[in-house]
Structures are given as structure tokens and as C-alpha cells.
N, C-alpha and C positions, 0 to 999 in steps of 0.2 A: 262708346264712341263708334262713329263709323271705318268701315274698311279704306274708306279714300279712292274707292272703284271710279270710274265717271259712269252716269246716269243717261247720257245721249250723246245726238250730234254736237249740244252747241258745248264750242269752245271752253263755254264760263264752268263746265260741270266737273272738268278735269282742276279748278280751284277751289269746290265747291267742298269741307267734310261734313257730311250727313250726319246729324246730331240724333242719337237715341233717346226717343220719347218717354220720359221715365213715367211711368203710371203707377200709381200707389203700389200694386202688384209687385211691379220692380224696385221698385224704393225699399219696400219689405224686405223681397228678397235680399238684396242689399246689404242691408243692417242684420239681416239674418246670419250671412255668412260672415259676415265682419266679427260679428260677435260668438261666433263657435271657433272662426280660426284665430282668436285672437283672445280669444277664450275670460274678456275684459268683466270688470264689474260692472252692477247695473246703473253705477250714476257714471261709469266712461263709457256706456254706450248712450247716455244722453248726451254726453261732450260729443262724441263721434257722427252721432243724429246732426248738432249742429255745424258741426265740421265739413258735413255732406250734404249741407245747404236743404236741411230737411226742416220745414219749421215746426216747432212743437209749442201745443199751448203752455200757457203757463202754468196751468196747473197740475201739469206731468212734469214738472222740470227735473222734480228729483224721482231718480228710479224707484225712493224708498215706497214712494205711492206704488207703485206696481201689483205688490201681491198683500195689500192691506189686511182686503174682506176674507181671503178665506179661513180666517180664524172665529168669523163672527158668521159667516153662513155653514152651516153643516154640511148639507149637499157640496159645497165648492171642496170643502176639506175634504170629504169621502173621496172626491173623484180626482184630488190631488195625491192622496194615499194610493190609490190606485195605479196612477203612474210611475210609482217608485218601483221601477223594474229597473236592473242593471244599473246603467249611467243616464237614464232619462230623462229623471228628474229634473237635474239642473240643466239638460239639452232645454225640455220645455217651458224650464222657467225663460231661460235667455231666447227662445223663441217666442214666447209670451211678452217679453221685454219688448225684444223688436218691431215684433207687426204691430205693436201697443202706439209705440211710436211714430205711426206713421198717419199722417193727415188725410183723410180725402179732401177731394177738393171742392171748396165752398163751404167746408163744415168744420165740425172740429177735428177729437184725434177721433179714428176709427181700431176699434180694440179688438184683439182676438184673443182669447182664450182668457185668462183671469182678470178682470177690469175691477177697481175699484170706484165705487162710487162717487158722485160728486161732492158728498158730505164729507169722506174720506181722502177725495184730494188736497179739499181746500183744508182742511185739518192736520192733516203732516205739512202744508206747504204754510202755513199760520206757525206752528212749531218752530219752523226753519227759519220762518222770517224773527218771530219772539219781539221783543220783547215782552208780548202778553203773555207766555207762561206756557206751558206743556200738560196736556188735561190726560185722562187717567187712559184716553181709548189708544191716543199717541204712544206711550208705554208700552202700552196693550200691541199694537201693531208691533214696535222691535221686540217685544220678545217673541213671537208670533215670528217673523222671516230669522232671527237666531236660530229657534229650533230649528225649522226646517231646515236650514245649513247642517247645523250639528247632527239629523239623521241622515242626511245624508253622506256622510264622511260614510258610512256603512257600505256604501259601495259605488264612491264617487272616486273619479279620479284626483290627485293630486293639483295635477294640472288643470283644472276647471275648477273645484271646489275654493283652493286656497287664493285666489285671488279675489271671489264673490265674499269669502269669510271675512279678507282682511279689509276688504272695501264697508263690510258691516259693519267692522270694529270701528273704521273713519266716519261713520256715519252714526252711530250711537255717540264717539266724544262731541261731533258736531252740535248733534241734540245736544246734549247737558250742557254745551254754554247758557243757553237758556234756566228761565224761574223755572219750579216746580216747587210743590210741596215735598219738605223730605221726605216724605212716604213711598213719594212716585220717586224720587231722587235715590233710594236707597233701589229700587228694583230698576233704575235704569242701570245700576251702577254695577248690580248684581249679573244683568246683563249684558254687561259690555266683560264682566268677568269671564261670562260662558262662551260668548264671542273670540276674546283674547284667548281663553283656551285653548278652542279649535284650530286657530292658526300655530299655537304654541306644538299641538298633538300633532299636527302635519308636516311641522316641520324637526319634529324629534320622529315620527315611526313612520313616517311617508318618505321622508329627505334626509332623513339620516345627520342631521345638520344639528348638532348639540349644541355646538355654541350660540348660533341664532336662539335655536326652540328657549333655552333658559332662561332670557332676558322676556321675553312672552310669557313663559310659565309666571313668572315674579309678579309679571306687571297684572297679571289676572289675579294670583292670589293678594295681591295689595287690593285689588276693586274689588275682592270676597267678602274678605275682611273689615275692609270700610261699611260696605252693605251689611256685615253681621249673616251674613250667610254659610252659616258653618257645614251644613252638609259640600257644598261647593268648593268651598276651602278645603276640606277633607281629599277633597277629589281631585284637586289640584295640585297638593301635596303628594297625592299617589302617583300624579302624571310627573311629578318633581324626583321621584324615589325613581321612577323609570330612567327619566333622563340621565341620572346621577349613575347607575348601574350599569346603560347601557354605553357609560362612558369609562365604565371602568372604576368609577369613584365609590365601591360597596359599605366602605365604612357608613359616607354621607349619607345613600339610597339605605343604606337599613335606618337611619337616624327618622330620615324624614318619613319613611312607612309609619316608623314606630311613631310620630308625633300626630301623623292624617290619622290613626285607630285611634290616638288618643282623644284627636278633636270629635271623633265620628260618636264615641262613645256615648251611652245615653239617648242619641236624637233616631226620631223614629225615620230610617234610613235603612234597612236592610238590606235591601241591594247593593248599594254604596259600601254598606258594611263589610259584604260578602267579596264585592271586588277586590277590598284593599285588601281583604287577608288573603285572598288568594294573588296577589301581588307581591306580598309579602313571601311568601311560598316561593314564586320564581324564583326572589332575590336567593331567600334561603338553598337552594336548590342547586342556581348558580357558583354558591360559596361551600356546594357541597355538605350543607347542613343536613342532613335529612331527615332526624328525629322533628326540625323544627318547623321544615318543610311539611310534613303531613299532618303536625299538627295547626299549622296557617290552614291551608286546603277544607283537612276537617274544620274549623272556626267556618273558612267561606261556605261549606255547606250545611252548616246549621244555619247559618244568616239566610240564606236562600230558605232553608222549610221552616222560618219565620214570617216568608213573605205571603200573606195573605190569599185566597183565590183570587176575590173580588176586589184588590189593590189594583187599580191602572192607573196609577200616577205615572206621570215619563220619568223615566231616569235621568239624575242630575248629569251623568256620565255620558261619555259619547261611545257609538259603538251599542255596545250591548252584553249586557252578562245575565247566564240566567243557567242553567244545568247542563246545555250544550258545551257553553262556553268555557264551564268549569270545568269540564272534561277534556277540553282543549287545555286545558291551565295543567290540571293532571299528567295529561301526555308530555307535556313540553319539560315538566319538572323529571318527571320517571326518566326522558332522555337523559337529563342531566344527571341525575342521581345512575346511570348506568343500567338501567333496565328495561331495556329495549323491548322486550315481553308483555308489562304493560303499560308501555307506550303505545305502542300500537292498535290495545284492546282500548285505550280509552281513548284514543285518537279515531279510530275508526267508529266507538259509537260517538265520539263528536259530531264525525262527518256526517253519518246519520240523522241527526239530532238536531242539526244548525238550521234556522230559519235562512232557506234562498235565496234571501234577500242578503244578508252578512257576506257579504263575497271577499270583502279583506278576512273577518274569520277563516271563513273557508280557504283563503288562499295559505294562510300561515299552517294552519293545520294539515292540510296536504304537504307541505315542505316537509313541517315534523314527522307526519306518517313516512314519507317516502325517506327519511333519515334513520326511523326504525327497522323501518323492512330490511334495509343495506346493515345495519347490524343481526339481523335473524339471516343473513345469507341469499334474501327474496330479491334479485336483483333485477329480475326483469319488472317485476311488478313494485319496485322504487325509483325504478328509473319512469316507468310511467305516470303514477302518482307525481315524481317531481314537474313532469314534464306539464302535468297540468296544470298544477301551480306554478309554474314559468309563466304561460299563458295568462294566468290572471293577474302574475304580479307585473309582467311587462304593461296589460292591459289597463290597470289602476296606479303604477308608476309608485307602489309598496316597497318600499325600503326596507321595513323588517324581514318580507318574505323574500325578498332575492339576497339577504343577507343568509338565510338560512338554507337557500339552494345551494349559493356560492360555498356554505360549509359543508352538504350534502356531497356536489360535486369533489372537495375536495377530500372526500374518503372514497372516492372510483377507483384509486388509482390501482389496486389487486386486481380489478377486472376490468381496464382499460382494453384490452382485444376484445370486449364481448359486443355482440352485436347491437345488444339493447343499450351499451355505455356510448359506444360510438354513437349511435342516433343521438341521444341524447347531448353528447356535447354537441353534434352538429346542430341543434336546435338552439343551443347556449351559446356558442359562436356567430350563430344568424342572428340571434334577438336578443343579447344582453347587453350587448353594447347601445342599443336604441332603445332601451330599455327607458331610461330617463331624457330623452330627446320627441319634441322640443322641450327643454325645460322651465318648469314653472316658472315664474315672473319670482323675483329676490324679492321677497317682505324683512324688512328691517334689519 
């Protein structure tokens, strides 16, 4: 809107407010920052498009069309991979979302950055309207923006991720009102499992929020199981054994380990395999088992030098496990178990080892490095380590890693006069409290 200045001599100018000429440009811009400060899903940035008197055709109505084709063009996919640096990824999807939406004028929408084809609009928007039935590409597309959700938890914030995930989850039940052939009906269902997960995993290790994440854990392994999707199941029982442990309830979290290896058993999964036993290791670890602990660990690494070269299936799991991560697994157990010696030694070749892209990895394992060194006496250089993972977990709004600062912090207190501790809480005092502000949107 305008300043309300007047414009000249006459009289009339001083009543006059000068109206801002919105031109596609600024319309964009617009829905641009609506949708990063507001951090919304991509069918409430179409509510918001029309809330803002933006008109959109109708065959963008739902967001879901948005990032259809790049499962079906390779080049689009390449150069989507490519963008997954830090927290980009979902910056550019909701940037892509926005300018997507926005009309020139006299034409239709005018599209920037991922557009899906015409064949593809009218295809997901035939879907939604139903009752003619859901064909196998419609399928194909939700599982297709699921994954990319789910890789990106790797190093997406809380707060922008869990609100696009849970808006997927709303979007996948929407789809199955509709006909399908069971076939497609079992892998949408399978999908909406992987979906329910991700928001379940964000709100147990991101939010710290057990009571919510469990009733999400459940509702995903009900849709695993319905689809007959055992590897999935598996994994969601592991994500259930977490939740149960991390609340204190060990009996349960060792019950439900022991049931996900059971289900895993036999199906060609290795990865999957290798995670839950080294999950199983935390638990044991935790309850100060240690005989049982390394021998979980050793299981997770044979499972892992089962895994193929030439295997590039995606993992059913979110996140990512592979010899880094296990070394991470390693480190965090050796804390436990009171051997700060090598904790350190496999924590530090974790840190080494971790794909750059894993920045929650990275961030929990600097916690635990910097909790080892403070037991070897290294104080300057644990208090730096933590301080780094401060930074990343304020930045990604990690709940498991500021849980593990906050216990690092709370073995300072011998060298609370030192120079390196003082900094260090001064850092802890400035950014832990905003640590989780603004806070993510309440899912369920």
C-alpha cells in the first residue's frame, strides 16, 4: 500500500492512497515470503494464493501437482539432487511452489523452476476429483514427493519440514478415498505408512514430544502392515523401540527391537537389518548391558558387509545408516558403557566419515565427541566440539542433540572458572533458549 504522502498542489491528493501496482514479479515475491515465514504446506500456500486474490488455474489447484515430473525426467531429478545442500532443498521446493503459482497476465500460470506437465496436472487433479479411479503414475507421483520429504529430514529443519510431511500425510488419505486397484491401493497405503513415519520421527528426535510422536508411530505401522510391507514395519518398530527407551519405558523398547529383527528376518533388507541391531545396541548400552551391546553392533556390521557394491536401492529408513553412522552408533554406546577412550576414537572417525550432507548425524555426534573429551580431561577442545553442535542443533531445531549438550553442559561444573567453559555457557545462555522458537506448527 501507499505512504499516504500527497502528490501535488490539488486539494484532492491529500485524500488520495496511492495503490501498489502488484505485477506478477511482486505477487511472486509475495507468496514467496508468506511461504518461508510461515513455513506452510503446499496445498496452504494455494489456500493463501487465493486468500491474496491471486487467481490460479485450475489445474494447479492442488500443490500436490507441483513437483510431479521430476521422478519421471532424469535430468530434473539430477539437478533436484543437486540442490540438497544444508536446508535448501525445501527453501526451493516452497520457492518453486510460489512463483509456480503466480499468473501472468492474459495467460495462464507462468512456472519457475519445477513445472509439471500438462498431462500431469490434469492427472493428479482427475485423481482428486475421482470418482474414475487412481491410475498407477498418480501412485507414482506420492511416492515420488514422500521420498523427497523423507531425505530430506537429513538436514531439514523441524520447523519447515514437519509441516510439508504432515500436509503429505493429508494428502495421501485424501487420494485413497478414491477407486484403485488393490495393487496401487496397497502401495498407496505403504506410503502414506512412510509419510506417517516421518512426522512420527520428528516429533519423537526433533520435539522431543513422546506422547504425540507414539500415536503417529502406531498409525504408520497399522498402514505397513495393512500393505504387507514388512521391511517398513520393521523400521517402524525400531522407530517405536526408540520412542519407548527414550521415554524411559526399557522393558517395552527392548520388546519391540526384539519383534522389528524378528519381522526383518529372512527379507532381503540389510541395511534395515544392520540399523535395528545397531538400535538394539543403544537400548542395550543404555541398560548397561555390554556383553549384549557389542554383540547388537557386531550383527549391525555384518548386515552392512552383506550389502552389495552395486545395491542403490533407497533405504526404507529415514536419515541414513551405512559404516559412518555405525561408528556414530559405536561412540554413543562406548559413552554409555563408560569408555570415553573409544568413544572418542569412533566418534571422531564418524565425523570423518559422514556424508556432508547428514548434518542431524553430524550434529548428535559432535555432542557425543565433545562429552568424551570432557571425560579424557580435553576441556578446551569439548567445549569447542560442543559448541559446534550448538550451532547446528539450534540451527535444525534437534532435540536429541541439545538433549545431549544440556547433559554435556551438565558435567562442567569442575571447571566452571575456565575460560573455554565460561564461553561456552555464554553461548548456551544466548541460543538455547531460541533454540526451539518459533516453534513448529502442533501436528495431532
Amino acid at each position: 500500500m501507499g505512504n499516504g504522502q500527497t502528490t501535488g498542489g490539488d486539494d484532492r491528493s491529500a485524500k488520495i492512497i496511492t495503490l501498489r501496482w502488484w505485477t506478477p514479479s511482486t505477487q511472486a515475491d509475495r507468496l514467496r515470503q508468506l511461504a518461508l515465514k510461515a513455513g506452510r504446506t503446499l496445498i496452504e500456500l494455494v489456500v493463501a494464493a487465493e486468500a491474496h486474490g491471486v487467481e490460479l488455474p485450475v489445474r494447479i489447484r492442488h500443490a500436490a501437482t507441483m513437483l510431479q515430473e521430476p521422478q519421471q525426467d532424469p535430468e530434473v531429478l539430477a539437478a533436484l539432487e543437486d540442490e540438497m545442500k544444508r536446508r535448501d532443498l525445501l527453501r526451493n521446493i516452497i520457492l518453486a511452489a510460489g512463483t509456480s503459482l503466480v499468473p501472468e497476465a492474459g495467460s495462464g500460470a507462468r512456472t519457475v523452476g519445477l513445472r509439471p506437465s500438462e498431462e500431469a496436472n490434469e492427472r493428479v487433479l482427475r485423481a482428486f476429483r475421482g470418482p474414475g479411479g487412481v491410475d498407477v503414475t498418480s501412485i507414482a507421483d506420492m511416492e515420488a514427493m514422500t521420498a523427497i520429504y523423507r531425505r530430506s529430514y537429513r538436514q531439514a529443519s523441524v520447523r519447515t519440514l514437519l509441516p510439508l510431511a504432515d500436509g503429505q500425510v493429508g494428502l495421501i488419505r485424501e487420494l485413497s478415498q478414491n477407486s484403485m486397484r488393490p495393487a496401487l491401493r496397497d502401495r498407496l497405503t505403504a506410503t502414506a505408512g512412510e509419510a506417517t513415519a516421518l512426522v512420527g520421527v520428528m516429533l519423537l528426535m526433533d520435539m522431543y514430544a513422546f506422547d504425540r510422536a507414539w500415536p503417529k508411530l502406531t498409525m504408520a505401522l497399522k498402514a505397513a502392515q495393512e500393505a504387507r510391507a514388512n521391511e517398513l514395519e520393521a523400521f517402524i518398530l525400531g522407530c517405536m523401540a526408540f520412542n519407548a527407551g527414550y521415554d524411559g519405558r526399557r522393558a517395552e523398547a527392548i520388546n519391540l527391537i526384539t519383534r522389528a529383527r524378528r519381522v526383518i528376518r529372512g527379507l532381503d533388507a540389510p541395511r534395515t537389518r544392520g540399523w535395528l541391531a545397531a538400535v538394539e545396541g543403544e537400548l542395550r548400552a543404555r541398560s548397561h548391558k555390554e556383553l549384549a551391546c557389542l554383540k547388537a553392533l557386531e550383527e549391525a556390521q555384518a548386515a552392512l558387509d552383506d550389502i552389495a557394491r552395486d545395491d542403490t536401492r533407497p533405504w526404507i529408513g529415514i536419515g541414513a545408516f551405512d559404516e559412518a553412522k555405525l561408528k556414530g552408533y559405536y561412540g554413543a554406546c562406548y559413552l554409555q558403557l563408560k569408555k570415553p577412550d573409544k568413544a572418542v576414537e569412533e566418534l571422531t572417525g564418524a565425523l570423518e566419515a559422514l556424508d556432508p550432507v547428514l548434518l542431524k548425524h553430524r550434529c548428535t555426534a559432535l555432542a557425543d565427541l565433545a562429552t568424551g573429551l570432557i571425560h579424557l580431561g580435553e576441556i578446551e577442545e569439548g567445549c569447542r566440539q560442543a559448541s559446534q553442535s550448538l550451532e547446528l542443533a539450534i540451527e535444525l531445531r534437534h532435540a536429541v542433540s541439545i538433549d545431549r549438550i544440556r547433559d554435556f553442559d551438565r558435567r562442567l561444573a569442575p571447571w566452571a572458572s575456565t575460560t573455554a567453559v565460561k564461553a561456552f555457557r555464554e553461548q548456551l545462555v544466548e541460543q538455547l533458549l531460541v533454540a526451539f522458537y518459533p516453534p513448529a506448527r502442533a501436528i495431532g
